[in-house]
PDB file with SEQRES, HELIX, SHEET and CRYST1 records, atoms N, CA, C and O in Angstrom:
SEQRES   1 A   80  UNK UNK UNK UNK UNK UNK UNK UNK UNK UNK UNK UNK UNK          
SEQRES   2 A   80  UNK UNK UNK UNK UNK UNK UNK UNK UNK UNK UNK UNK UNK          
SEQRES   3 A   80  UNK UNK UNK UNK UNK UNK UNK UNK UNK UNK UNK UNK UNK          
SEQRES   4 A   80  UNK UNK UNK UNK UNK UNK UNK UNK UNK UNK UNK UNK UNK          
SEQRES   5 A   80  UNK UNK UNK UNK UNK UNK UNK UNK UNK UNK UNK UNK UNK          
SEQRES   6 A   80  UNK UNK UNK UNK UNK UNK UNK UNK UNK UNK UNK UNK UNK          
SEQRES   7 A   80  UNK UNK                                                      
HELIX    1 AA1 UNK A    2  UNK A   11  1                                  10    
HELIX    2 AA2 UNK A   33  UNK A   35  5                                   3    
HELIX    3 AA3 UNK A   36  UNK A   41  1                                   6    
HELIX    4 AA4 UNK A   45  UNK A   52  1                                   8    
CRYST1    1.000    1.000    1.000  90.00  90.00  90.00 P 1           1          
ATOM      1  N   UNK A   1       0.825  -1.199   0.000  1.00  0.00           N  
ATOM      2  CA  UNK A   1       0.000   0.000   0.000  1.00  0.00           C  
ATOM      3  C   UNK A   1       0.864   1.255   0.000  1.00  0.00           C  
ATOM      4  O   UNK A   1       0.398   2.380  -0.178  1.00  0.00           O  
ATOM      5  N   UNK A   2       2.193   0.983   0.217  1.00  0.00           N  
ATOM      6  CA  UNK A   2       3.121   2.253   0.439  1.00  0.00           C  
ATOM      7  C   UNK A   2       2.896   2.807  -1.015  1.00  0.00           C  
ATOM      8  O   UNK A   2       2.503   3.960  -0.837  1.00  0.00           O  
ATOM      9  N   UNK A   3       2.940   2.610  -2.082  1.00  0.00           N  
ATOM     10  CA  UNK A   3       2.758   3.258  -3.527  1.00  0.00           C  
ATOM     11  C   UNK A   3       1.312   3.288  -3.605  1.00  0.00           C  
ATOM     12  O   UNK A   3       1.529   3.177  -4.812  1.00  0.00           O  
ATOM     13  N   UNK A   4       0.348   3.319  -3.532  1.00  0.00           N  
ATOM     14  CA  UNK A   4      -0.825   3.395  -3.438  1.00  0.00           C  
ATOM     15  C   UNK A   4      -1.052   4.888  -2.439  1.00  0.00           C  
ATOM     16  O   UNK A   4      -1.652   5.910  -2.771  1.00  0.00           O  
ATOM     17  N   UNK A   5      -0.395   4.610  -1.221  1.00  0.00           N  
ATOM     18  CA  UNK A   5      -0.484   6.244  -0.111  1.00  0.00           C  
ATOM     19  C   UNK A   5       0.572   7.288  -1.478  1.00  0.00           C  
ATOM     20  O   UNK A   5       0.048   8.377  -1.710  1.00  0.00           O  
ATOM     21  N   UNK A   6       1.317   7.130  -1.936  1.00  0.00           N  
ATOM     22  CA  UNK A   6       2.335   7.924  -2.001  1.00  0.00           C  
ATOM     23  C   UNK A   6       2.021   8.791  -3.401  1.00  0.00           C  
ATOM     24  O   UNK A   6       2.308   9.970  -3.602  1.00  0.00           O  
ATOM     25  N   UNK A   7       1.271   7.754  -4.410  1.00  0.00           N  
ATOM     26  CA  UNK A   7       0.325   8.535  -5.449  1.00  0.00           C  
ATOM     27  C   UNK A   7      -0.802   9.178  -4.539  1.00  0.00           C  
ATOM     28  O   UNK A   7      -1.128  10.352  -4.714  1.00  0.00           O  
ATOM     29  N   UNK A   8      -1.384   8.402  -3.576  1.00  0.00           N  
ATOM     30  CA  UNK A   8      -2.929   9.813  -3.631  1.00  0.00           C  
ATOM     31  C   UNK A   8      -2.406  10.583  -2.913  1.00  0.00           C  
ATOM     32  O   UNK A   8      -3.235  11.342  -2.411  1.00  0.00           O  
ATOM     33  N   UNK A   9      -0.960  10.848  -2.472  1.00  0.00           N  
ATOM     34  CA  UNK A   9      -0.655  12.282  -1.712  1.00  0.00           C  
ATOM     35  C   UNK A   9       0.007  13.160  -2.383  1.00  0.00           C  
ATOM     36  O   UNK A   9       0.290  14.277  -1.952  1.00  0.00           O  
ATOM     37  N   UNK A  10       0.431  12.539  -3.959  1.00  0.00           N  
ATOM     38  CA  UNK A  10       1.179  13.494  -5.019  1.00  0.00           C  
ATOM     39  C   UNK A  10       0.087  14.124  -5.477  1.00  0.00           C  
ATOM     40  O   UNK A  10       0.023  15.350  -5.579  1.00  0.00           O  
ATOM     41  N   UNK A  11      -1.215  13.011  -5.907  1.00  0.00           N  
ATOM     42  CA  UNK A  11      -1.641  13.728  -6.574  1.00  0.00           C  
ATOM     43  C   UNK A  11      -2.595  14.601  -5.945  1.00  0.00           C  
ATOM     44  O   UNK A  11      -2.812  15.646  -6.559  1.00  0.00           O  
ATOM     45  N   UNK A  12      -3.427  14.363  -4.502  1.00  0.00           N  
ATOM     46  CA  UNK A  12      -4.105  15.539  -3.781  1.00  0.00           C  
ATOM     47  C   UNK A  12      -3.038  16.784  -3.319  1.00  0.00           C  
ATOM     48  O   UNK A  12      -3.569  17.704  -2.696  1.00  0.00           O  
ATOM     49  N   UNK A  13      -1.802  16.869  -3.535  1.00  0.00           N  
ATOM     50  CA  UNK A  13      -1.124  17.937  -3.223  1.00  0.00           C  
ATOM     51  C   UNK A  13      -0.544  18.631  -4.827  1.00  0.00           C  
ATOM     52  O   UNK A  13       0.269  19.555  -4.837  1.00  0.00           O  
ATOM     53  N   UNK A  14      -0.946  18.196  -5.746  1.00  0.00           N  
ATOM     54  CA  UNK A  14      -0.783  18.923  -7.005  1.00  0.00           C  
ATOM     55  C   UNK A  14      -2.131  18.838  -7.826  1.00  0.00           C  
ATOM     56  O   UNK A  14      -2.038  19.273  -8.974  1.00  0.00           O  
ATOM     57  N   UNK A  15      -3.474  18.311  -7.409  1.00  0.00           N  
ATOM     58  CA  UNK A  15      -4.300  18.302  -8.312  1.00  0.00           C  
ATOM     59  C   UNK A  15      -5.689  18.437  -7.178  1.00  0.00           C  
ATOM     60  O   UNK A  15      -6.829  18.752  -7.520  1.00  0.00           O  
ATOM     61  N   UNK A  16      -5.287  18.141  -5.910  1.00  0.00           N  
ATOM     62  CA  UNK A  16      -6.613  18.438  -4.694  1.00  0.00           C  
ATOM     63  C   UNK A  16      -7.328  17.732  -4.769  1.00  0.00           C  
ATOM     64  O   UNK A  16      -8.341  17.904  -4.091  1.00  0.00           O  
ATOM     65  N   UNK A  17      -7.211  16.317  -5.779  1.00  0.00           N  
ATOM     66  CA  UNK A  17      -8.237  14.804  -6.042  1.00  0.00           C  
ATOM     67  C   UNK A  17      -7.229  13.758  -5.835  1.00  0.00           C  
ATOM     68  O   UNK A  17      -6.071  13.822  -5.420  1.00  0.00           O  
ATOM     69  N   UNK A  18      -7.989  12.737  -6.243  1.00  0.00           N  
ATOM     70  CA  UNK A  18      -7.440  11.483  -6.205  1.00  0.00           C  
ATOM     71  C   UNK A  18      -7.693  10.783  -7.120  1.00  0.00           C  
ATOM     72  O   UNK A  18      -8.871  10.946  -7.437  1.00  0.00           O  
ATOM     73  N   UNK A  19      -7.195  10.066  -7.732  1.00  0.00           N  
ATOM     74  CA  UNK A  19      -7.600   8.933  -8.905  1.00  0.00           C  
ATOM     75  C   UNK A  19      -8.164   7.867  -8.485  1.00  0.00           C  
ATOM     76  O   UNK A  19      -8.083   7.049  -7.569  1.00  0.00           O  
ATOM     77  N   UNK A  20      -8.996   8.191  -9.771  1.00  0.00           N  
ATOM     78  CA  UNK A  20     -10.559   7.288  -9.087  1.00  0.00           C  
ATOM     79  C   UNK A  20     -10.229   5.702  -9.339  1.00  0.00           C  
ATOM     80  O   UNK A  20     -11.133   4.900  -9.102  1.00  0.00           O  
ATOM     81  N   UNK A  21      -8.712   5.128  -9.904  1.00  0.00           N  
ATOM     82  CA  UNK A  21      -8.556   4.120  -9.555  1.00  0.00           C  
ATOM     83  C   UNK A  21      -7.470   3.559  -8.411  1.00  0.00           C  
ATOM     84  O   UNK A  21      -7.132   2.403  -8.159  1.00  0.00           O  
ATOM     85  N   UNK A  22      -7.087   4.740  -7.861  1.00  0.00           N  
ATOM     86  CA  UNK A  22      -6.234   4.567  -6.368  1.00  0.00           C  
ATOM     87  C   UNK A  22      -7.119   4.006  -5.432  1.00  0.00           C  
ATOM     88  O   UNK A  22      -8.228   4.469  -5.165  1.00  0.00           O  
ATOM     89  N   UNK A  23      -6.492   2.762  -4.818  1.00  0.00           N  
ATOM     90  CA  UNK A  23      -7.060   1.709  -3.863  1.00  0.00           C  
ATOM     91  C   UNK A  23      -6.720   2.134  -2.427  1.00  0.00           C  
ATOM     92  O   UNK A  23      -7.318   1.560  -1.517  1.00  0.00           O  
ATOM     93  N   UNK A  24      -5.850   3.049  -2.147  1.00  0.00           N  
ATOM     94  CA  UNK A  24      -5.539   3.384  -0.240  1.00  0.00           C  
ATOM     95  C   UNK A  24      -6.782   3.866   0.163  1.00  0.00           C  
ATOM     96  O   UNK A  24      -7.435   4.145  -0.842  1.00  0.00           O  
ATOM     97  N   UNK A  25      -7.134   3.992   0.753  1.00  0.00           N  
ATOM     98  CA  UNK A  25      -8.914   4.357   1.313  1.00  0.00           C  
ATOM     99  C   UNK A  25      -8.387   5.751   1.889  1.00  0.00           C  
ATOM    100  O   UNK A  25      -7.310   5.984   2.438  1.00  0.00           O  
ATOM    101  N   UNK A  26      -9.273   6.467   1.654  1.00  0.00           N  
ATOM    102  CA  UNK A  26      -9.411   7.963   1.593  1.00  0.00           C  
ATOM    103  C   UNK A  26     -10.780   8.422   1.714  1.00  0.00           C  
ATOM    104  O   UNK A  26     -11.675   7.578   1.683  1.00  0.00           O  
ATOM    105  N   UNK A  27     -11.163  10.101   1.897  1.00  0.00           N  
ATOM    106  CA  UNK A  27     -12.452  10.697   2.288  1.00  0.00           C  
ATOM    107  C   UNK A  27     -12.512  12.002   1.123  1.00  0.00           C  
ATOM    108  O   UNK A  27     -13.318  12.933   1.125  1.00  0.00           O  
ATOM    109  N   UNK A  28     -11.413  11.753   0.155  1.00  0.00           N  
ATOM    110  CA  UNK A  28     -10.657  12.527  -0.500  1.00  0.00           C  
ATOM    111  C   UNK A  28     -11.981  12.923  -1.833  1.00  0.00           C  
ATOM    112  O   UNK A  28     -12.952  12.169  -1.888  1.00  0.00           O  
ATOM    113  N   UNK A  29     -11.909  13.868  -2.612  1.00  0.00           N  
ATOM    114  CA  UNK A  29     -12.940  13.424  -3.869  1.00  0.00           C  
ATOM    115  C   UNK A  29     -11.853  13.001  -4.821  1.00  0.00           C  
ATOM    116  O   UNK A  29     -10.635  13.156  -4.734  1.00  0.00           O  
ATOM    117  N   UNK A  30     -12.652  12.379  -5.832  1.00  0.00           N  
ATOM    118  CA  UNK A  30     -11.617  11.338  -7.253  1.00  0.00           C  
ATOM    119  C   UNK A  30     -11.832  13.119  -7.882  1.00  0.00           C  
ATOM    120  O   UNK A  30     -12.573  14.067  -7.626  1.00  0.00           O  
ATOM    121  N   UNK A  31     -10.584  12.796  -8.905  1.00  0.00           N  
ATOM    122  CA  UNK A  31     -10.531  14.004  -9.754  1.00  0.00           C  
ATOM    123  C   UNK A  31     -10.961  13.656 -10.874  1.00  0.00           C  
ATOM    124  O   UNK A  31     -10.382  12.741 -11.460  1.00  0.00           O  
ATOM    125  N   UNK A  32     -12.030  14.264 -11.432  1.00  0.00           N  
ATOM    126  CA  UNK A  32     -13.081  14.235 -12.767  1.00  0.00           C  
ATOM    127  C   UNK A  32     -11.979  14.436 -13.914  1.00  0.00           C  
ATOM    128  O   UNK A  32     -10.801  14.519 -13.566  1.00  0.00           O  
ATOM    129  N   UNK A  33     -12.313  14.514 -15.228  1.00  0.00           N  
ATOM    130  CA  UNK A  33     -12.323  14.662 -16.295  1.00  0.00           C  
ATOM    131  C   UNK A  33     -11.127  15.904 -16.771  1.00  0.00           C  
ATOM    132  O   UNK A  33      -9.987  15.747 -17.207  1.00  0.00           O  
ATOM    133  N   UNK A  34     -11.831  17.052 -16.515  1.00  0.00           N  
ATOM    134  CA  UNK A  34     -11.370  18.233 -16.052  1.00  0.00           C  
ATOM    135  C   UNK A  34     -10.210  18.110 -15.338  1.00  0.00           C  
ATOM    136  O   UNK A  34      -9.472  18.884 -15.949  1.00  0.00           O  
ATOM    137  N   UNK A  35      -9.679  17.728 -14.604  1.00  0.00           N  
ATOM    138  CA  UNK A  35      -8.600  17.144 -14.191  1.00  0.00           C  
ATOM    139  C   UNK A  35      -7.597  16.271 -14.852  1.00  0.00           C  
ATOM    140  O   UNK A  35      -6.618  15.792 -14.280  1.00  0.00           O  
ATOM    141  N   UNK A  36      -7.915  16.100 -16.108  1.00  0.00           N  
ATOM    142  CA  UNK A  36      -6.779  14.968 -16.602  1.00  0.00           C  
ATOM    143  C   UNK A  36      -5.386  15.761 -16.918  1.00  0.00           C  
ATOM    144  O   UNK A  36      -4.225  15.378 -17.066  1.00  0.00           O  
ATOM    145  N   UNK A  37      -6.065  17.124 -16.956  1.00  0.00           N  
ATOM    146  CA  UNK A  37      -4.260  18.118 -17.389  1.00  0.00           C  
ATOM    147  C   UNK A  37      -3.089  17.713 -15.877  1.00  0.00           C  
ATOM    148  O   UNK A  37      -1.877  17.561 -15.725  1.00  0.00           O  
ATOM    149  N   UNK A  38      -3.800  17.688 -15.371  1.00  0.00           N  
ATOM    150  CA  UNK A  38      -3.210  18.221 -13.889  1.00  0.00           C  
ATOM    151  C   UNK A  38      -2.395  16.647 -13.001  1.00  0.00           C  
ATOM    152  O   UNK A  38      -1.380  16.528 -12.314  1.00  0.00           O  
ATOM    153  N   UNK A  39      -3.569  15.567 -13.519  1.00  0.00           N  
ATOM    154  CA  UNK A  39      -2.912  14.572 -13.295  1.00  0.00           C  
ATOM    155  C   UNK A  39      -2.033  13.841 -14.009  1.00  0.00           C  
ATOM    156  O   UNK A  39      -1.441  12.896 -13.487  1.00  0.00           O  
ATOM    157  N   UNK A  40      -1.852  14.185 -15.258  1.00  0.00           N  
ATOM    158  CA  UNK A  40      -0.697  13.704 -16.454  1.00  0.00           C  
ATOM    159  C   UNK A  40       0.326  14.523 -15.697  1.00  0.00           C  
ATOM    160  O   UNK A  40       1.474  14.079 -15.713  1.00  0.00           O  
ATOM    161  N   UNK A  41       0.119  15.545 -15.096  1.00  0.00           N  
ATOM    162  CA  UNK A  41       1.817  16.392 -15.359  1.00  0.00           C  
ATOM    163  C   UNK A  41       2.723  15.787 -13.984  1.00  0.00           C  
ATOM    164  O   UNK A  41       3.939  15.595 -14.015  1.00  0.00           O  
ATOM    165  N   UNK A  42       1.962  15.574 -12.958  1.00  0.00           N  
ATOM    166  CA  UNK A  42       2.231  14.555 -11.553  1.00  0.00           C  
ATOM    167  C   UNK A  42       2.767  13.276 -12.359  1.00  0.00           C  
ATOM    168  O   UNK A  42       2.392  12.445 -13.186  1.00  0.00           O  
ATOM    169  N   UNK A  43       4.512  13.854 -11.161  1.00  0.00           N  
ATOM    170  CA  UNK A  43       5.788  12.291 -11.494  1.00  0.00           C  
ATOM    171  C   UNK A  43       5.619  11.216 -10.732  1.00  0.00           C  
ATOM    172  O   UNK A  43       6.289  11.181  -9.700  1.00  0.00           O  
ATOM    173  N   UNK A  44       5.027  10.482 -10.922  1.00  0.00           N  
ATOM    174  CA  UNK A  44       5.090   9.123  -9.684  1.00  0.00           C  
ATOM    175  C   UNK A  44       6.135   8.462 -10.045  1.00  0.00           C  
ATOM    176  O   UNK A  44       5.916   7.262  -9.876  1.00  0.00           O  
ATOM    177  N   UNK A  45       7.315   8.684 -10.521  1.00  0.00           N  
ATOM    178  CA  UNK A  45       8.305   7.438 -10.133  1.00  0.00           C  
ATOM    179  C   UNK A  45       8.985   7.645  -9.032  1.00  0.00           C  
ATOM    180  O   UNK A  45       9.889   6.837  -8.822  1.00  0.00           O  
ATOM    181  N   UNK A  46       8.779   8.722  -8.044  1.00  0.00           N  
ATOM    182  CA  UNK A  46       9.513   8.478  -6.794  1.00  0.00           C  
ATOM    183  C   UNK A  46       8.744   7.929  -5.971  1.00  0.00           C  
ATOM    184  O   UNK A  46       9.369   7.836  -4.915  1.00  0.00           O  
ATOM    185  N   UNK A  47       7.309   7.337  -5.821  1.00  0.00           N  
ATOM    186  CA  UNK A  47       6.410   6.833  -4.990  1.00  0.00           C  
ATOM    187  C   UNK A  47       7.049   5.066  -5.680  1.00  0.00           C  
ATOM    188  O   UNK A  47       7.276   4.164  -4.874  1.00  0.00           O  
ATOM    189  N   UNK A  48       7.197   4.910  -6.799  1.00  0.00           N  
ATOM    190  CA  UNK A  48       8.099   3.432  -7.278  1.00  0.00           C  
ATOM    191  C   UNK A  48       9.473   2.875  -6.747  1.00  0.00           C  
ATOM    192  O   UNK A  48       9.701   1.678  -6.571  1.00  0.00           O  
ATOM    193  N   UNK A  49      10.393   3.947  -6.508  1.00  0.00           N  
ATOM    194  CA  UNK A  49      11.082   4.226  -5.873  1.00  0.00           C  
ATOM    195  C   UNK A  49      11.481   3.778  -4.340  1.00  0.00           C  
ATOM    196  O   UNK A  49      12.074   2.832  -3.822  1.00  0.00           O  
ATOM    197  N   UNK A  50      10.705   5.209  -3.817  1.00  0.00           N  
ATOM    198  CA  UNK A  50      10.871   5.022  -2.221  1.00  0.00           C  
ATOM    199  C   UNK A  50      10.158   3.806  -2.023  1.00  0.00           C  
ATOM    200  O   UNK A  50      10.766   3.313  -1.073  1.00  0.00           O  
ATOM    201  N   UNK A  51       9.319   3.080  -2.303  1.00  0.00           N  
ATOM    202  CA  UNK A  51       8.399   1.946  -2.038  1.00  0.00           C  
ATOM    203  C   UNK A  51       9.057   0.850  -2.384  1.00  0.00           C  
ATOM    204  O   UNK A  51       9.065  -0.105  -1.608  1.00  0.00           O  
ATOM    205  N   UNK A  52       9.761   0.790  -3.678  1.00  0.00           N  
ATOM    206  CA  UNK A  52      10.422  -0.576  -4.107  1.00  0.00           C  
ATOM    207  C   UNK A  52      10.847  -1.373  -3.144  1.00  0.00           C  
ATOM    208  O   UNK A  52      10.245  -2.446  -3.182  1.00  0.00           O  
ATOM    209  N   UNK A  53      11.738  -1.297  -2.177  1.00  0.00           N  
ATOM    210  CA  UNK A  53      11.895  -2.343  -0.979  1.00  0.00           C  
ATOM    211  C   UNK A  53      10.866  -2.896  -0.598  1.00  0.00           C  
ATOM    212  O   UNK A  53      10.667  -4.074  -0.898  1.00  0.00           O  
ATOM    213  N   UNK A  54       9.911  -2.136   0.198  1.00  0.00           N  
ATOM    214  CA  UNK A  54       8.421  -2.305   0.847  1.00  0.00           C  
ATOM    215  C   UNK A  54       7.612  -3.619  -0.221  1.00  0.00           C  
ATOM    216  O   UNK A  54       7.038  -4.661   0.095  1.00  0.00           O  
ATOM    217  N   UNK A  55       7.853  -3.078  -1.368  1.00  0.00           N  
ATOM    218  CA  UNK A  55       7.234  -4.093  -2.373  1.00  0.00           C  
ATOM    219  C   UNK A  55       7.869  -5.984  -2.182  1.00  0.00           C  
ATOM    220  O   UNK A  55       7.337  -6.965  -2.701  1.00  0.00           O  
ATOM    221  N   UNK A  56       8.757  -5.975  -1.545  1.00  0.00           N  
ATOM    222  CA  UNK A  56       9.584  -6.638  -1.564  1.00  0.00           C  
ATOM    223  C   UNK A  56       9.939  -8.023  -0.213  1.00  0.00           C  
ATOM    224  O   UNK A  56      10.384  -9.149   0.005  1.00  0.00           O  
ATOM    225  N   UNK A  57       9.427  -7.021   0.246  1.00  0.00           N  
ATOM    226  CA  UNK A  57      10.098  -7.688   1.864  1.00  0.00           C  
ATOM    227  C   UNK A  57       8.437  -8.198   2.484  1.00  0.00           C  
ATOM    228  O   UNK A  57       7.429  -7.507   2.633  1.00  0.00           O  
ATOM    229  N   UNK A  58       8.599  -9.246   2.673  1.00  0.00           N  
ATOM    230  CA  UNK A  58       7.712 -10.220   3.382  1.00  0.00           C  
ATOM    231  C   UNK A  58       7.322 -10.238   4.718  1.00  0.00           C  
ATOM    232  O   UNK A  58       6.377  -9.496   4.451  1.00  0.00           O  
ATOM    233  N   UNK A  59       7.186 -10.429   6.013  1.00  0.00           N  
ATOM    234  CA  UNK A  59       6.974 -10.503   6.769  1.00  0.00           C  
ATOM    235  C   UNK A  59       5.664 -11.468   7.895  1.00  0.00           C  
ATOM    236  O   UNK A  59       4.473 -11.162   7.934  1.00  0.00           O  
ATOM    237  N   UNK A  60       6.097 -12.252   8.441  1.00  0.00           N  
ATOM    238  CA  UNK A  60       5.258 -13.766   8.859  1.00  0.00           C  
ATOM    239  C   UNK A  60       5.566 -13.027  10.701  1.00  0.00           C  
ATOM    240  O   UNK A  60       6.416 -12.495  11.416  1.00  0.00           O  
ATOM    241  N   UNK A  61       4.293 -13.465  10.664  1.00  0.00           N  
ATOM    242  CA  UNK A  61       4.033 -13.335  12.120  1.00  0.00           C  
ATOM    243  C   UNK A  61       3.219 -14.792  12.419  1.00  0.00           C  
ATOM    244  O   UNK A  61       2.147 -14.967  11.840  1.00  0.00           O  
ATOM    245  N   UNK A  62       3.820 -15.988  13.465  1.00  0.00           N  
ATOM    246  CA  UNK A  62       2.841 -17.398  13.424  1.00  0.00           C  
ATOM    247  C   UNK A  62       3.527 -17.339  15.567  1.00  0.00           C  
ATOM    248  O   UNK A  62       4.435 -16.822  16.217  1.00  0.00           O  
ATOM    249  N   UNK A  63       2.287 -18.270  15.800  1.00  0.00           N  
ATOM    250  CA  UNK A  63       2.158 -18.400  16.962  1.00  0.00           C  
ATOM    251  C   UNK A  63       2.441 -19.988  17.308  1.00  0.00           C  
ATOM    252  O   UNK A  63       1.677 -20.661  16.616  1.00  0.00           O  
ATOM    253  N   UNK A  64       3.196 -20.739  18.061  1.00  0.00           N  
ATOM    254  CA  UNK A  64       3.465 -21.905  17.979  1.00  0.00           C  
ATOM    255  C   UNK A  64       2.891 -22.807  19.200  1.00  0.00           C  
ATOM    256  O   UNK A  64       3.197 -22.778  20.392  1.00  0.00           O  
ATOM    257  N   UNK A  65       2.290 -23.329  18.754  1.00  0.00           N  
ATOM    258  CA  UNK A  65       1.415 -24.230  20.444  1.00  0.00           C  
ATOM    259  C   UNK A  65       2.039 -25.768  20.317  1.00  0.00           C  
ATOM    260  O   UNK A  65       2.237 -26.390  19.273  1.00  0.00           O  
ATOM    261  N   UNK A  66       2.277 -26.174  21.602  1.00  0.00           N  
ATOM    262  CA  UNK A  66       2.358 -27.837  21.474  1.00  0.00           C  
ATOM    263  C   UNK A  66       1.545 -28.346  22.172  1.00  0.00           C  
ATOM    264  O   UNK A  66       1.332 -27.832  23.270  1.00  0.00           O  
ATOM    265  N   UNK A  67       0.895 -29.404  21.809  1.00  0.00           N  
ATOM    266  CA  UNK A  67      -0.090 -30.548  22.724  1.00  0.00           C  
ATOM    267  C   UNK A  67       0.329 -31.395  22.400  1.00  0.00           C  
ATOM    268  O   UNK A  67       1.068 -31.544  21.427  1.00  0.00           O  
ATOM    269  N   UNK A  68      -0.359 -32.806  23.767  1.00  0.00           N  
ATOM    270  CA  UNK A  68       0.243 -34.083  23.564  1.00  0.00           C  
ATOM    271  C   UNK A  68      -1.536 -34.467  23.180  1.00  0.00           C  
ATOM    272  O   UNK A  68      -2.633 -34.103  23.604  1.00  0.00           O  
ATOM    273  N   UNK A  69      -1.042 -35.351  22.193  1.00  0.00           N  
ATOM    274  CA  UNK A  69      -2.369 -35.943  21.579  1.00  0.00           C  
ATOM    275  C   UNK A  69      -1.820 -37.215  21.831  1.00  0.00           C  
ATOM    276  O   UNK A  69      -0.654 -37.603  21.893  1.00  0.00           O  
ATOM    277  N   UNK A  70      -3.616 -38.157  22.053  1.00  0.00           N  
ATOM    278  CA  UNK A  70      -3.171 -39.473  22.647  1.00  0.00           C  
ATOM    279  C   UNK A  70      -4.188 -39.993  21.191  1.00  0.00           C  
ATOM    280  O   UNK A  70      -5.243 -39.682  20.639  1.00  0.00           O  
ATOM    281  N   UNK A  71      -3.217 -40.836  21.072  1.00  0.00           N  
ATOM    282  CA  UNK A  71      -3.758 -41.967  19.487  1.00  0.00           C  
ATOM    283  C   UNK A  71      -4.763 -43.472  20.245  1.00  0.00           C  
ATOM    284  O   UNK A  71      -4.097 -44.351  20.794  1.00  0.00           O  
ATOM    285  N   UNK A  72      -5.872 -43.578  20.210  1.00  0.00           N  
ATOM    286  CA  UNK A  72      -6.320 -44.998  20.459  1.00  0.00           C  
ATOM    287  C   UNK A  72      -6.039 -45.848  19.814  1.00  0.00           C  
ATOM    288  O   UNK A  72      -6.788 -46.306  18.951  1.00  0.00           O  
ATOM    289  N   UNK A  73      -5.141 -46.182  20.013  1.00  0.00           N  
ATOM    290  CA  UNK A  73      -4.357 -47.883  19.257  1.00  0.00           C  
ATOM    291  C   UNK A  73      -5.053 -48.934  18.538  1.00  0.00           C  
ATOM    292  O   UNK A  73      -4.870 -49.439  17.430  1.00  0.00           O  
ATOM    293  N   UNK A  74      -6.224 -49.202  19.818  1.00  0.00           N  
ATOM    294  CA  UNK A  74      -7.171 -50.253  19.699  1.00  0.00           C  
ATOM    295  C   UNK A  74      -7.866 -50.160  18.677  1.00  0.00           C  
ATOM    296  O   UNK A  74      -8.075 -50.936  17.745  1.00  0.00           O  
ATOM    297  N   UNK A  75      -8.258 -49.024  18.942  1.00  0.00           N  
ATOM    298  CA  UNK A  75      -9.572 -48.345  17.857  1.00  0.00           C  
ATOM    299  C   UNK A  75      -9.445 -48.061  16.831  1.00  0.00           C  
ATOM    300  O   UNK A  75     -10.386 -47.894  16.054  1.00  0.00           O  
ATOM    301  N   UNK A  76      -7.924 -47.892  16.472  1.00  0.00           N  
ATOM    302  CA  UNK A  76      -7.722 -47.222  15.091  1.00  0.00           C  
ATOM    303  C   UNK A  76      -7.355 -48.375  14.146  1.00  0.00           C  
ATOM    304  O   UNK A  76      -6.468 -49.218  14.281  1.00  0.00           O  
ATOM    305  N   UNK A  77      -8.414 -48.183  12.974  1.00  0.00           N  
ATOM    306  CA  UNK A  77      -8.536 -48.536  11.422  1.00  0.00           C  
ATOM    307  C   UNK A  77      -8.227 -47.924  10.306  1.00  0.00           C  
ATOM    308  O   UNK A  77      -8.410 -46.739  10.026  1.00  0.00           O  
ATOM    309  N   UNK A  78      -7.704 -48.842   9.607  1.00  0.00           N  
ATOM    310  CA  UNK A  78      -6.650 -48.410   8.530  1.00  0.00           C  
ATOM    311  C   UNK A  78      -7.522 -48.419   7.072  1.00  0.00           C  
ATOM    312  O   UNK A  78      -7.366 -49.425   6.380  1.00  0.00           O  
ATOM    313  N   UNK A  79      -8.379 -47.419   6.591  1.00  0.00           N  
ATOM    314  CA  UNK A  79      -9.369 -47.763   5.295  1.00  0.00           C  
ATOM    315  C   UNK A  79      -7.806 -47.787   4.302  1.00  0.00           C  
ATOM    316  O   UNK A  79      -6.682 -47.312   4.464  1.00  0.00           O  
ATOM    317  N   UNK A  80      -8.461 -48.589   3.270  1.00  0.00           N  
ATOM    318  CA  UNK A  80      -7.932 -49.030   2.143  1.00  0.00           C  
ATOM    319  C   UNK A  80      -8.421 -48.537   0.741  1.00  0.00           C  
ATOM    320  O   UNK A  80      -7.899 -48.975  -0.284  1.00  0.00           O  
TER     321      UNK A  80                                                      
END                                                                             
């Protein structure tokens, strides 16, 4: 989402909208039609950029439990 924040803050700080296909959730308005001058001239390759790592790097968060489970010997059948 880091390139996703980093376009709708180029472009609400050079055009005062957002592109109506930017996915970061916002309260922002999309910029109409009328707006296409303003959003062509906005550089996003430094939001490609500063983000490229972020794009990159993974991160696992897991919680590890042990129990003793008891097997019924007797009882247990083997389908074929």
């Amino acid at each position: 989402m880091c390139i996703e924040e980093c376009i709708l803050n180029q472009t609400m700080n050079s055009c005062s909208c957002v592109l109506t296909n930017n996915l970061y959730p916002h309260n922002f308005n999309f910029c109409a039609e009328a707006t296409d001058y303003c959003t062509k001239q906005v550089n996003y390759t430094h939001c490609f950029v500063k983000c490229s790592p972020e794009c990159h790097a993974r991160d696992f968060e897991y919680t590890l439990r042990e129990e003793d489970i008891e097997l019924d010997v007797e009882n247990h059948t083997e389908r074929k």
